[in-house]
ZABA-821889 format. One record per atom (N, C-alpha, C): z, y, x; residue in three letters. Coordinates in steps of 0.02 Angstrom, whole numbers, plus 50000, padded with zeros to 5 digits. Each point is the difference from the previous one (the first is absolute). Last residue first. Layout:
<rs>
ZYXAla;...
</rs>
This chain:
<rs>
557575634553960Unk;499354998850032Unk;499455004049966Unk;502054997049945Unk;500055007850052Unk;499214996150016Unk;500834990949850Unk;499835005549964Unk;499965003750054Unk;500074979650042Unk;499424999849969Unk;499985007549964Unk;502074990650125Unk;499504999450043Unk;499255003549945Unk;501804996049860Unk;500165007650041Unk;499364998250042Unk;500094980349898Unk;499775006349935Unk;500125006850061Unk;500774980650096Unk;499344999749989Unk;499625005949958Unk;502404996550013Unk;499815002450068Unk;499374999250023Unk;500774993449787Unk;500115006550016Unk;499835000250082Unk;500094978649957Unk;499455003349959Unk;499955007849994Unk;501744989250131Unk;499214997650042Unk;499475004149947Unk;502254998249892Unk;499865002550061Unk;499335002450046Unk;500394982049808Unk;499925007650003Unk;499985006150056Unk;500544979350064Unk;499634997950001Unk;499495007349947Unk;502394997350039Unk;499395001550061Unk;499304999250003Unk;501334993749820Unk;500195008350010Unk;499535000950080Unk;500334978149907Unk;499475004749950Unk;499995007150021Unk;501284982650119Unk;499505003150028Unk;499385000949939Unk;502255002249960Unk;499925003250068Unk;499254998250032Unk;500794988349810Unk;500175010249969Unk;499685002150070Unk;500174974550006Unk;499475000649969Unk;500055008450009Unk;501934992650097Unk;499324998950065Unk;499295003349950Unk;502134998749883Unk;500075006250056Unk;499374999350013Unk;500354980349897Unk;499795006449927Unk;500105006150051Unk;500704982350107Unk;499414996450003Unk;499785007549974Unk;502274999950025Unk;499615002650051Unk;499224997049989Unk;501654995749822Unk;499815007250014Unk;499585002250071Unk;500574976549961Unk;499595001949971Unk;499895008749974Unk;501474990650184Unk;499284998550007Unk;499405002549931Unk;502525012850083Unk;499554995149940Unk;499354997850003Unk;501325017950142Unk;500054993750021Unk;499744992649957Unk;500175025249938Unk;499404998050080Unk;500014993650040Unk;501265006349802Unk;499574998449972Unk;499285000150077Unk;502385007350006Unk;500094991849993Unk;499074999849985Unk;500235024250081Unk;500554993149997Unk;499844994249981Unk;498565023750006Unk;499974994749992Unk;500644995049954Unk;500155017850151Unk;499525003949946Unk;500034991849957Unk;500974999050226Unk;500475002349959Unk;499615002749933Unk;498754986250151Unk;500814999049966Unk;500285001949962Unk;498215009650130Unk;499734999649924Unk;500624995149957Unk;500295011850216Unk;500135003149959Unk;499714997649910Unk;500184985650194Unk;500625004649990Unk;500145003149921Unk;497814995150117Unk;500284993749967Unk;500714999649967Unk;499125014750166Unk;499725003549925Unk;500064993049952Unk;500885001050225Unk;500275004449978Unk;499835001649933Unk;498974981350121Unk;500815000649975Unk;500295002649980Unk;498145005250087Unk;499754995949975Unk;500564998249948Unk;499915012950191Unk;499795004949956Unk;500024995549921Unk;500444987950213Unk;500605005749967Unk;499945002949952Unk;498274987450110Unk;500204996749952Unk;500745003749973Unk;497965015750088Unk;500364994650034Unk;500294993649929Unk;497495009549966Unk;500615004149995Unk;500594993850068Unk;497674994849897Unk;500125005350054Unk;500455000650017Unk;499434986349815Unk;500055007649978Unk;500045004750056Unk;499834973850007Unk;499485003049966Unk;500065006549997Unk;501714991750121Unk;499474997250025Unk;499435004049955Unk;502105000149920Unk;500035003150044Unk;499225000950025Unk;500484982749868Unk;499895007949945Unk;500045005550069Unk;500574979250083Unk;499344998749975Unk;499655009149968Unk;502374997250068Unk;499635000350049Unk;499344998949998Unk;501444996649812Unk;500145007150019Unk;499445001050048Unk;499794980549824Unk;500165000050062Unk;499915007950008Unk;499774988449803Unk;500555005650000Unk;500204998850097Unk;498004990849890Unk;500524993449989Unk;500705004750031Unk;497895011649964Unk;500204998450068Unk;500354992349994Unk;499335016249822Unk;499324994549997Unk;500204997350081Unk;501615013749922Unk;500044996949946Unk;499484995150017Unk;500385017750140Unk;500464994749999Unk;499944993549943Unk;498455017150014Unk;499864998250028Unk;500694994250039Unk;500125014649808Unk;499324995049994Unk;499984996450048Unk;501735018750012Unk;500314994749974Unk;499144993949991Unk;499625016650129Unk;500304997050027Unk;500384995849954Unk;498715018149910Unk;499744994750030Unk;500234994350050Unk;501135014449850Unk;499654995149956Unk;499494996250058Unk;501245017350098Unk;500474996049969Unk;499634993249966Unk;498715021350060Unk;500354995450075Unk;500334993149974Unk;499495016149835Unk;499604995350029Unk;499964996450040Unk;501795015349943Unk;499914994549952Unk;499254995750012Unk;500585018450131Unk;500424993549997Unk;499874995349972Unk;498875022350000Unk;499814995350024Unk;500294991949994Unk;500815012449837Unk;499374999950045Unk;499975003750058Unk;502324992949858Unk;499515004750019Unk;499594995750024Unk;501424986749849Unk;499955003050061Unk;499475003150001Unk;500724990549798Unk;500445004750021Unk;500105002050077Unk;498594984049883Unk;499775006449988Unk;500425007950020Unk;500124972550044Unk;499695006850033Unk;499805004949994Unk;500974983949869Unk;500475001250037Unk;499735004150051Unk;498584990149829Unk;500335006649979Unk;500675002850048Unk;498474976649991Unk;500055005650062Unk;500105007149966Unk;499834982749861Unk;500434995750061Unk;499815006650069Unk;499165003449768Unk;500904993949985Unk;500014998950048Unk;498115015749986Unk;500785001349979Unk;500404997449991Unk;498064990950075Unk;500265003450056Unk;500675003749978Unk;498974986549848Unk;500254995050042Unk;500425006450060Unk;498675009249833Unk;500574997149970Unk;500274996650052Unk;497995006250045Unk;500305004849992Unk;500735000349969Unk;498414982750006Unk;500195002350096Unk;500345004549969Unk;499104993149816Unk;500654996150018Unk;500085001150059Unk;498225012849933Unk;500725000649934Unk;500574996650046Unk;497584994050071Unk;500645004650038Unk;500485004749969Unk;498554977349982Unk;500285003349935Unk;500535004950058Unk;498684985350096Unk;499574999649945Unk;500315004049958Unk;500614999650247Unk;499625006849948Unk;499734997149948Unk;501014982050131Unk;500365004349983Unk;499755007949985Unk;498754980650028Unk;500564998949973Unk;500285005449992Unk;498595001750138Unk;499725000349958Unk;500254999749927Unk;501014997350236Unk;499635007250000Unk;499785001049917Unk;500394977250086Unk;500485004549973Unk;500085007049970Unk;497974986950101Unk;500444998249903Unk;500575001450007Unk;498285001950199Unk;500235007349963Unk;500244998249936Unk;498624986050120Unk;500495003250074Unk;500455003349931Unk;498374992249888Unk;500284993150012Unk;500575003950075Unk;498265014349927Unk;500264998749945Unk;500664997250025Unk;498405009650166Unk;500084993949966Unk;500644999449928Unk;498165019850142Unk;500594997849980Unk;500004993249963Unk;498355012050198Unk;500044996349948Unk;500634997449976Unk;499475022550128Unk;500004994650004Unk;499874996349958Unk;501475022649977Unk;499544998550051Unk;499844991150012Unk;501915012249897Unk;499205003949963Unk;499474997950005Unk;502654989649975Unk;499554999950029Unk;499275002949987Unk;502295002049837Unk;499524993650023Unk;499705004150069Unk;500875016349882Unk;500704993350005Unk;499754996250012Unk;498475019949970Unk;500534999550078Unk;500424996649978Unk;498455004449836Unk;500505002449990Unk;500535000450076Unk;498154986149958Unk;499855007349994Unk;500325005249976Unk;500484974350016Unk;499655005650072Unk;499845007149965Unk;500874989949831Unk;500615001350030Unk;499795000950092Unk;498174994349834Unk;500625007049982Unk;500395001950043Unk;498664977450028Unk;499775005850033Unk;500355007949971Unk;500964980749928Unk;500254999350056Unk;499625005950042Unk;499594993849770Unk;500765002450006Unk;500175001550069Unk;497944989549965Unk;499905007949967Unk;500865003649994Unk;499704975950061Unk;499595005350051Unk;499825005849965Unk;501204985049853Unk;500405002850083Unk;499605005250028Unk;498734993249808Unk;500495002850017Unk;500695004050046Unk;498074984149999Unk;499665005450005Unk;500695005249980Unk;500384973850023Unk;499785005650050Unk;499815007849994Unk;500384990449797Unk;500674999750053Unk;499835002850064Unk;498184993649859Unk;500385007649997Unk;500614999050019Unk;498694980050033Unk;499795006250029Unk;500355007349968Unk;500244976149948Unk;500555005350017Unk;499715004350036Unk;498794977849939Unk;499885004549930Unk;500815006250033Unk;499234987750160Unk;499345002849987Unk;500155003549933Unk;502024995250136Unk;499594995249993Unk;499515005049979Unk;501185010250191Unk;500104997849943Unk;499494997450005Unk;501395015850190Unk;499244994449988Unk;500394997049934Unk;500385025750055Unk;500304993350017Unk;499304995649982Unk;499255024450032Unk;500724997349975Unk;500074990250022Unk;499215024150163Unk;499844990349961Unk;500384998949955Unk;499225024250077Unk;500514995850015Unk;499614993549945Unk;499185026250148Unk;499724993749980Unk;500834997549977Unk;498535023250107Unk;500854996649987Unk;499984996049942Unk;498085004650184Unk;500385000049943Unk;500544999649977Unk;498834994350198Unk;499995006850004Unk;500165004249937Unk;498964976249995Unk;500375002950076Unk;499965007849976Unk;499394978449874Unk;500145006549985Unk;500395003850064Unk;498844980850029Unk;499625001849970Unk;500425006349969Unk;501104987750143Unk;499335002350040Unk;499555002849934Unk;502064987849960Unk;500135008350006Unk;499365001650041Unk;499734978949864Unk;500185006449968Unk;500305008550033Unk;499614979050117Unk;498965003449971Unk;500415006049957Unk;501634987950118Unk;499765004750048Unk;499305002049960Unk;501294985549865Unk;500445007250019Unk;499575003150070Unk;499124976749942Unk;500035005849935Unk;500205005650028Unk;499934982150127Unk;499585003850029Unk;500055008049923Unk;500374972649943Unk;500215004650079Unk;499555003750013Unk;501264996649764Unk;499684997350035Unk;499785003750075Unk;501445005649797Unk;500514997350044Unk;499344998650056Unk;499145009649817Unk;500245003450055Unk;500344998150044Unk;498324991649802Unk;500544998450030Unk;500045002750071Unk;498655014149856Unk;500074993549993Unk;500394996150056Unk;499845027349885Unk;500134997550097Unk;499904991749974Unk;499435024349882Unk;500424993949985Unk;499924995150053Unk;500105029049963Unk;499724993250043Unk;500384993549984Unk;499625028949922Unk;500534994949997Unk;499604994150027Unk;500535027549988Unk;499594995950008Unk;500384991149992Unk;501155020849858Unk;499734999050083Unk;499804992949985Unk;498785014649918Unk;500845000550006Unk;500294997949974Unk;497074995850006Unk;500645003249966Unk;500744999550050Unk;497884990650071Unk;499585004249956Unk;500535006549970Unk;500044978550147Unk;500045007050004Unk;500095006049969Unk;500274972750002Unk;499985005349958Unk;500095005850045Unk;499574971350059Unk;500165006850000Unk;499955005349945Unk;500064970750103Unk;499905004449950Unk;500335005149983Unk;499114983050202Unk;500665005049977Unk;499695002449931Unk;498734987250154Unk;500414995349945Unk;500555002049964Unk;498405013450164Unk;499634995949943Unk;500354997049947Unk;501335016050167Unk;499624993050021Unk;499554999049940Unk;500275024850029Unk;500674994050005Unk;499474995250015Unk;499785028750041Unk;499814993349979Unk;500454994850012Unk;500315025349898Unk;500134995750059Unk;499674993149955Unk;498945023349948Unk;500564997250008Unk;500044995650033Unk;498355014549986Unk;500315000050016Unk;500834998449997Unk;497884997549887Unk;499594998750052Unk;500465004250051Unk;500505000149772Unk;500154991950011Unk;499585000250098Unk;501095020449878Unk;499474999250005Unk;500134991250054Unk;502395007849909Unk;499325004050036Unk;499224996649974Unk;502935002749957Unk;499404998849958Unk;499585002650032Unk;502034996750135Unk;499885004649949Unk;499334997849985Unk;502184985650132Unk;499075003450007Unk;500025005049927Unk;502264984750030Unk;499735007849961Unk;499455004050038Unk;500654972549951Unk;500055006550055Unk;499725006149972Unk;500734972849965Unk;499755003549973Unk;500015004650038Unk;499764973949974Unk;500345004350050Unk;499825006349973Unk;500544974349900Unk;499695005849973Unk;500375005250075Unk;499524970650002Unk;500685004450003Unk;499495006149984Unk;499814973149939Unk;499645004549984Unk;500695007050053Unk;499134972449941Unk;500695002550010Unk;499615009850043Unk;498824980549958Unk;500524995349952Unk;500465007849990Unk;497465002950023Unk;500424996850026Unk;500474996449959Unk;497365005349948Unk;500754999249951Unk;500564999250075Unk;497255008450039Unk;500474996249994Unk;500804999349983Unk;497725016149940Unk;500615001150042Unk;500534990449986Unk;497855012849887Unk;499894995550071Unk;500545001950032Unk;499805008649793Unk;499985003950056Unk;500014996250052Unk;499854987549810Unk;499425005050002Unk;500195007350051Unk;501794980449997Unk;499194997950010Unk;499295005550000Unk;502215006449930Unk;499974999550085Unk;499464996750004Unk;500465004349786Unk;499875004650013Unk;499805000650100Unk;500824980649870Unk;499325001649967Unk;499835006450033Unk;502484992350056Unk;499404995450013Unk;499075002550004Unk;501735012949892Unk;500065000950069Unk;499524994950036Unk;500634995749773Unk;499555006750006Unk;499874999450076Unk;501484983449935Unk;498904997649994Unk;499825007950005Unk;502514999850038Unk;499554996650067Unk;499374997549968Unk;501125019649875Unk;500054991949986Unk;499524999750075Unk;501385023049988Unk;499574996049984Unk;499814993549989Unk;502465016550023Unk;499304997250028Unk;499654997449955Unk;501515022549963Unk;499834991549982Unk;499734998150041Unk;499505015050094Unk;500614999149969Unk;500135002749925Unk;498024997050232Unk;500214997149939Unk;500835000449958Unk;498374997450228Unk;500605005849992Unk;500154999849927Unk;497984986850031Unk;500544997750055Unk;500745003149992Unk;498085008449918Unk;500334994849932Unk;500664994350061Unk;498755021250053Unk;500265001849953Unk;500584993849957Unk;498414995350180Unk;500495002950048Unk;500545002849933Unk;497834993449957Unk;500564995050001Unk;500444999750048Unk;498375016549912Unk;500314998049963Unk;500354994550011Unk;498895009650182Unk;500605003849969Unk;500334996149927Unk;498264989250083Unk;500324999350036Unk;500695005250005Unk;497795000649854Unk;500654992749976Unk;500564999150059Unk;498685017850064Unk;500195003149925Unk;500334991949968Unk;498765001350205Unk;500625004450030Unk;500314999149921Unk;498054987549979Unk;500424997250008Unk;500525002650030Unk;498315013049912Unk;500274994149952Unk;500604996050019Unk;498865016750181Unk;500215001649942Unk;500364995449956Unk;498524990150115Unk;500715004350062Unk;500495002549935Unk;497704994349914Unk;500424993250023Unk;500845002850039Unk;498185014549969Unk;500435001749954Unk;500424992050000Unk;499105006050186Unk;500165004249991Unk;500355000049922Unk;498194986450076Unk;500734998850050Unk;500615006049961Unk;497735001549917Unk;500394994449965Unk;500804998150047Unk;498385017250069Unk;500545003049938Unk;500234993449980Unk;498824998250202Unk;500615001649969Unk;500425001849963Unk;497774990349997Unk;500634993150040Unk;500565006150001Unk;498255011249904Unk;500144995949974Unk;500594995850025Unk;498975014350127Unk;500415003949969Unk;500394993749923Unk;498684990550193Unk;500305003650010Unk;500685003449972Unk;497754994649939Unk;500274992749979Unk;501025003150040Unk;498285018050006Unk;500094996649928Unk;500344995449983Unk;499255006050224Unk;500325005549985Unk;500394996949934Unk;498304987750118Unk;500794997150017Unk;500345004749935Unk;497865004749943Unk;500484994749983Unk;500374998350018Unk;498995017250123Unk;500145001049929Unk;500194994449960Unk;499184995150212Unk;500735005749997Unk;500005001349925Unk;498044990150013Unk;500454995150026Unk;500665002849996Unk;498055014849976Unk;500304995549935Unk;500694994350014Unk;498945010950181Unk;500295006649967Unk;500284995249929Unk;498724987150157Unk;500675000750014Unk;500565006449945Unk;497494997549962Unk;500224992449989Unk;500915002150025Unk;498615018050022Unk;500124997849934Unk;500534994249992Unk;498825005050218Unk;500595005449977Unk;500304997349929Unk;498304985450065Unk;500504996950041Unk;500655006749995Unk;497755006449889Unk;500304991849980Unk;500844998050021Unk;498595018850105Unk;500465000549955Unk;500224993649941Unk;498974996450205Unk;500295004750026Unk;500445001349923Unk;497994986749971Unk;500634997250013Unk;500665003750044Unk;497695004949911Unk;500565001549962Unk;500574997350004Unk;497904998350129Unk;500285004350001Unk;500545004249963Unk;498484980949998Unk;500485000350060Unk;500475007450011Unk;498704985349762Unk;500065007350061Unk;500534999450045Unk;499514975949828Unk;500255007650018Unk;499865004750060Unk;499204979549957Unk;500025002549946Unk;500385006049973Unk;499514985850215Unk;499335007349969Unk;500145001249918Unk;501404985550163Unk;499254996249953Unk;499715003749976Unk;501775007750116Unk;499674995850063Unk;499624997049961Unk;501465011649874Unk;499415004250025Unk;499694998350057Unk;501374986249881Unk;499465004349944Unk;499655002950045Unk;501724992450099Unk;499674993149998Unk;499605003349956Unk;501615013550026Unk;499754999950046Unk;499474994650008Unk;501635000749830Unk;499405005949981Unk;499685001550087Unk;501524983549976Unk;499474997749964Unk;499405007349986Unk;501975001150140Unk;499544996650019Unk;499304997549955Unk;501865013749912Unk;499445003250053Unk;499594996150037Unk;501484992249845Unk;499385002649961Unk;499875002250057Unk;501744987450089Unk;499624998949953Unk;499285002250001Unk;501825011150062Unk;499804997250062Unk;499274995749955Unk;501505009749861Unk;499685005550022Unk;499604995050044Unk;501714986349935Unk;499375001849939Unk;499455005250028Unk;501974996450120Unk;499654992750003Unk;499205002749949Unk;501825012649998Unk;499655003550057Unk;499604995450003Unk;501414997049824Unk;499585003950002Unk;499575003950042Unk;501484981150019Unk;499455000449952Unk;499585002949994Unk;501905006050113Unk;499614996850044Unk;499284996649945Unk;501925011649902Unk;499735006450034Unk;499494993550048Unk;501174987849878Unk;499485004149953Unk;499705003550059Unk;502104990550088Unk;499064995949999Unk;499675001649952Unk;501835013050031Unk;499614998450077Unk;499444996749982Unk;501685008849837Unk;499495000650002Unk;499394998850065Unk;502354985649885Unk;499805006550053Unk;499325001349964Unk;501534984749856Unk;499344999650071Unk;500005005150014Unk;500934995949761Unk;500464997750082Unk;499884999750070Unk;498905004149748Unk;500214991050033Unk;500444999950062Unk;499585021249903Unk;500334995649948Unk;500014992250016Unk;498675016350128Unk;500845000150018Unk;500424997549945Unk;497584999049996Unk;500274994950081Unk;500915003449984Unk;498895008249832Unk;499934991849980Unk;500444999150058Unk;499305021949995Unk;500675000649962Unk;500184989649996Unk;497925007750089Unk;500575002550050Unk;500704999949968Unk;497934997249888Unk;500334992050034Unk;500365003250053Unk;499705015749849Unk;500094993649971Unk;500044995350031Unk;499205018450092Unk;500605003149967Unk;500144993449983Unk;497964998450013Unk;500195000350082Unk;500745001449974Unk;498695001749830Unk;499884994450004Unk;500534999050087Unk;499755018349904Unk;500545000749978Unk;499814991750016Unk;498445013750095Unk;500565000750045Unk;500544997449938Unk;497974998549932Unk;499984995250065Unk;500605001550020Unk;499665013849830Unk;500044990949954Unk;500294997650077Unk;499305022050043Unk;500414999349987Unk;500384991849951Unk;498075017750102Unk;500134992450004Unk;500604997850008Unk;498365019349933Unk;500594999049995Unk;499984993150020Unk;497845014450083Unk;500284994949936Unk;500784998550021Unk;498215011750116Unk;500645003050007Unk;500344996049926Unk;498094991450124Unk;500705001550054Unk;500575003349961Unk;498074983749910Unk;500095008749973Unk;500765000750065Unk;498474980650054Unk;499655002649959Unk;500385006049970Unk;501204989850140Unk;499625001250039Unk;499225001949940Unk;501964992549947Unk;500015007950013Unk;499744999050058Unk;499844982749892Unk;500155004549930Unk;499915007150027Unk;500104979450149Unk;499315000749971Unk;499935006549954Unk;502484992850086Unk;499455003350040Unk;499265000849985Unk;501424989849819Unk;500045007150020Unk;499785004250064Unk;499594975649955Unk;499645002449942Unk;500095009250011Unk;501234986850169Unk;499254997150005Unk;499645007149953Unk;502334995049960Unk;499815003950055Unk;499494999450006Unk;500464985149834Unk;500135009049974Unk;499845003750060Unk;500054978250055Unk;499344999849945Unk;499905009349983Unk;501864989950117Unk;499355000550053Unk;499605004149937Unk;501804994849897Unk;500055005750025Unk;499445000650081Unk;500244980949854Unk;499795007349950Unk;500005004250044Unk;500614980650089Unk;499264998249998Unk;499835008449960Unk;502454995950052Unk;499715000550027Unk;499065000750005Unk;501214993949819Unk;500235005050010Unk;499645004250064Unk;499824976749957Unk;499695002449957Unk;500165007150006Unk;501144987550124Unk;499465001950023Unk;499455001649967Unk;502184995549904Unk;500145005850028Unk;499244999350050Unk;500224982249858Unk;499965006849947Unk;500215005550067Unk;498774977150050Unk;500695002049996Unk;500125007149972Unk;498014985750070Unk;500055001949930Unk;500805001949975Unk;498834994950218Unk;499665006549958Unk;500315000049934Unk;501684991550203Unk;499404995849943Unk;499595007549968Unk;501155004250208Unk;500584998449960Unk;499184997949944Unk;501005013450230Unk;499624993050005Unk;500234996249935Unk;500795022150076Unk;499515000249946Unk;499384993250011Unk;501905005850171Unk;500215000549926Unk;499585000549933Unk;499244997350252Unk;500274994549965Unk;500474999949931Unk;497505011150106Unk;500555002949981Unk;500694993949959Unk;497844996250062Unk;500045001450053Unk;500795005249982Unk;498614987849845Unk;500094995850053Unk;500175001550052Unk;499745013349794Unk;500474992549990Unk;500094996850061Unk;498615020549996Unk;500945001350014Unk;500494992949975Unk;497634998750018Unk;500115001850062Unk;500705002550003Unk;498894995849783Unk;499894993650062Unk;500345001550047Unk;499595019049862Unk;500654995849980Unk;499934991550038Unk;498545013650052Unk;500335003250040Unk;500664996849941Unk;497684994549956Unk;500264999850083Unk;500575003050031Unk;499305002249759Unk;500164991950033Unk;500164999050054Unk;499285022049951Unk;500734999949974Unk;500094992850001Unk;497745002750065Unk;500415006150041Unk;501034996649970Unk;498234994849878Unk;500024995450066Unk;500345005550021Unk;499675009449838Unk;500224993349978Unk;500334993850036Unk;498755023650020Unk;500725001449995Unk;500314993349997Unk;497705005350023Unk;500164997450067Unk;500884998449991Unk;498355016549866Unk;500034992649982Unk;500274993550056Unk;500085025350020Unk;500474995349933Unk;499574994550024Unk;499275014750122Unk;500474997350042Unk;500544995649933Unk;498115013349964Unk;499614993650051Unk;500704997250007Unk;500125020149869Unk;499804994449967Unk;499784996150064Unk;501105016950070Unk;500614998049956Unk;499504991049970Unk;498715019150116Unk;500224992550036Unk;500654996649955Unk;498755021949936Unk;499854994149976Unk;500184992850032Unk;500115025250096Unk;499874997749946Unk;499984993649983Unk;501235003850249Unk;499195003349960Unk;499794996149917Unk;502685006550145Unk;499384996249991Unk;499565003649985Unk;501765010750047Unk;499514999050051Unk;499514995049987Unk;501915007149853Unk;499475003249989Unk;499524998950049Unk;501994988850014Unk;499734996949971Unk;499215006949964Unk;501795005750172Unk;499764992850008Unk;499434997049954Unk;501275019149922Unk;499425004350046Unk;499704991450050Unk;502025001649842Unk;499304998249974Unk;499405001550026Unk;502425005750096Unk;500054992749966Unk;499204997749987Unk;500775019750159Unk;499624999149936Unk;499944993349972Unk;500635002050237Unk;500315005849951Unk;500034999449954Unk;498574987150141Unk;500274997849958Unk;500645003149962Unk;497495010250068Unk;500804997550035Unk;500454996749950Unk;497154996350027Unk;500595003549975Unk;500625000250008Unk;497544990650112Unk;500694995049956Unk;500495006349988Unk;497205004450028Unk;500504996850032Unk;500725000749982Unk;498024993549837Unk;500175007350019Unk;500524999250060Unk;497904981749902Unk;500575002250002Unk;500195007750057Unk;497664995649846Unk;500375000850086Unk;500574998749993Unk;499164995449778Unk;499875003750049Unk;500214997350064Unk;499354986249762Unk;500365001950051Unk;499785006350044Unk;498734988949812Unk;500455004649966Unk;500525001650070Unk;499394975850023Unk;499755004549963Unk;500275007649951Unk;500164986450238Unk;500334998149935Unk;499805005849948Unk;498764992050233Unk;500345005149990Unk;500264999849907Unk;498904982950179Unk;499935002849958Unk;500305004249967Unk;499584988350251Unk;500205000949939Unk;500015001749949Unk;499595002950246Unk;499474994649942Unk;500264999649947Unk;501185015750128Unk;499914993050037Unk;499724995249943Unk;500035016449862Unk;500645001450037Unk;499884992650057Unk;498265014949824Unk;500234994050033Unk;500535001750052Unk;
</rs>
């Protein structure tokens, strides 16, 4: 007799409560045969506690006969049945219970719900049976003394299903992430497109990457190097990115809009980044073009290295290296008159004739920009006269001077980028 009671038949002494180190050392503290007093109680027990998460838990306030609290009603039922299970063989696989837990952990994140109010269910539920298995042993139908490891057990099982429902809610997050990084590259593929694509592909494919259709689309690209996704750069949600490959690429939804150009250089800060132009939704490879024509010619020192480059600053620049065959031709039809001056000179020369040329041929302006007096100025204006003649005076030979001179400086700058990097 246990306090008048009657001692469950086939029971011992309980053993005092085992460390919970040992996953199954909780459930060896029972005494023989209580597995059977405490089944038949499983029924009411699991009514009372799917009662108690309908009415007290407001996302699961939902008709008994709604197919997902049916879900719910199994998995009391399965927890219930598997704490009884191993509390009769502790070291029994219980493994059904944890793929049952796996399963509605994979459910709450296929409907879209956190796991907060499962994980509260399930503390709701524990709170539950212990009271009720406390109400057993205030009616002598259970030993007072198995409630030390009752109440170890009871929580030890509890963790073990967050654990389960858990691993479940994230592998489903996880391959959900997955699926949709993978239609979301693929419609960064169909965006950049050449040929383009029919506006119903693009359509169909942005819906299942939950990416809203803009009107008007710009491609930024940058030469990041292919890393581990848990270090590349993060964008806005509404950006659609490629890390993965060279060079990286970002489809920007209407960029003219406010605030666009400061998310795009805050999010690649520290990159050497460029925008191509803004286009309609089916000219995304136009954009992606420039901006792959335009990040070359940065990395080459003729564009800008540093910052976020704009395409839209830089269409002459761009214009004119689409075919540097023809810079090279142009500089031999209109500045071969400098070849017949020594260096240094001849640079001196080309840069002061540019800078008369982009002056409106003010001496004292060209003076102004180059340091120099305005004598010095006159004197080499002189001399490009006489190299030159009538044709330094031909607006439309001087337009075709301005383009040779600043392809050549603009080479310039690039060699003087390549030397900096070999002494570096």
């Amino acid at each position: 007799m246990v306090n008048g009671a009657p001692r469950p038949r086939g029971a011992t002494a309980a053993a005092p409560p085992a460390s919970s180190a040992e996953p199954q050392s909780a459930f060896r503290a029972f005494p023989a045969g209580l597995h059977d007093h405490v089944r038949p109680y499983l029924a009411d027990i699991t009514e009372e506690v799917v009662q108690a998460i309908r009415t007290q838990i407001p996302e699961y306030a939902r008709p008994m006969d709604d197919t997902y609290m049916h879900v719910v009603n199994r998995g009391v039922e399965q927890a219930l049945k598997g704490f009884v299970a191993r509390m009769a063989h502790p070291d029994t696989d219980w493994e059904s219970v944890k793929a049952t837990y796996q399963h509605i952990g994979r459910g709450e994140a296929d409907e879209g719900r956190s796991l907060d109010s499962f994980q509260s269910a399930l503390r709701l539920g524990a709170r539950v049976t212990w009271r009720r298995v406390n109400a057993l042993v205030d009616a002598e139908l259970l030993p007072r003394q198995v409630l030390a490891a009752f109440g170890e057990a009871l929580f030890l099982h509890l963790d073990e299903m967050a654990a389960a429902t858990t691993a479940g809610y994230t592998e489903a997050r996880l391959h959900a992430a997955g699926e949709l990084q993978q239609r979301r590259a693929r419609l960064i593929d169909l965006l950049t497109a050449d040929p383009p694509v029919s506006a119903e592909a693009i359509a169909g494919l942005a819906q299942a990457a939950q990416w809203p259709v803009p009107s008007e689309v710009a491609v930024v690209v940058t030469d990041h190097a292919p890393a581990p996704e848990d270090v590349r750069p993060i964008v806005p949600p509404e950006f659609l990115a490629r890390f993965d490959e060279r060079p990286g690429r970002v489809v920007v939804p209407d960029p003219e809009g406010p605030g666009r150009a400061r998310a795009i250089a805050g999010a690649l800060q520290g990159l050497r980044a460029v925008i191509g132009p803004t286009v309609a939704l089916h000219e995304g490879a136009r954009s992606l073009r420039w901006a792959q024509d335009a990040l070359e010619l940065s990395q080459r020192g003729i564009l800008p290295e540093r910052g976020l480059l704009r395409c839209a600053d830089h269409l002459a620049t761009l214009l004119l290296f689409q075919d540097e065959s023809l810079i090279d031709a142009l500089v031999r039809r209109h500045l071969l008159p400098l070849d017949a001056v020594r260096s240094p000179q001849r640079e001196r020369l080309a840069e002061t004739l540019l800078r008369w040329l982009r002056c409106g041929h003010n001496a004292s302006e060209v003076a102004h920009r180059l340091a120099v007096h305005p004598q010095t100025v006159r004197y080499r204006l002189r001399q490009l006269d006489e190299a030159f003649g009538d044709r330094l005076h031909d607006p439309v030979a001087q337009f075709q001077m301005q383009l040779a001179l600043h392809a050549v400086s603009l080479r310039r700058a690039e060699a003087g980028v390549s030397l900096s990097r070999r002494r570096g």
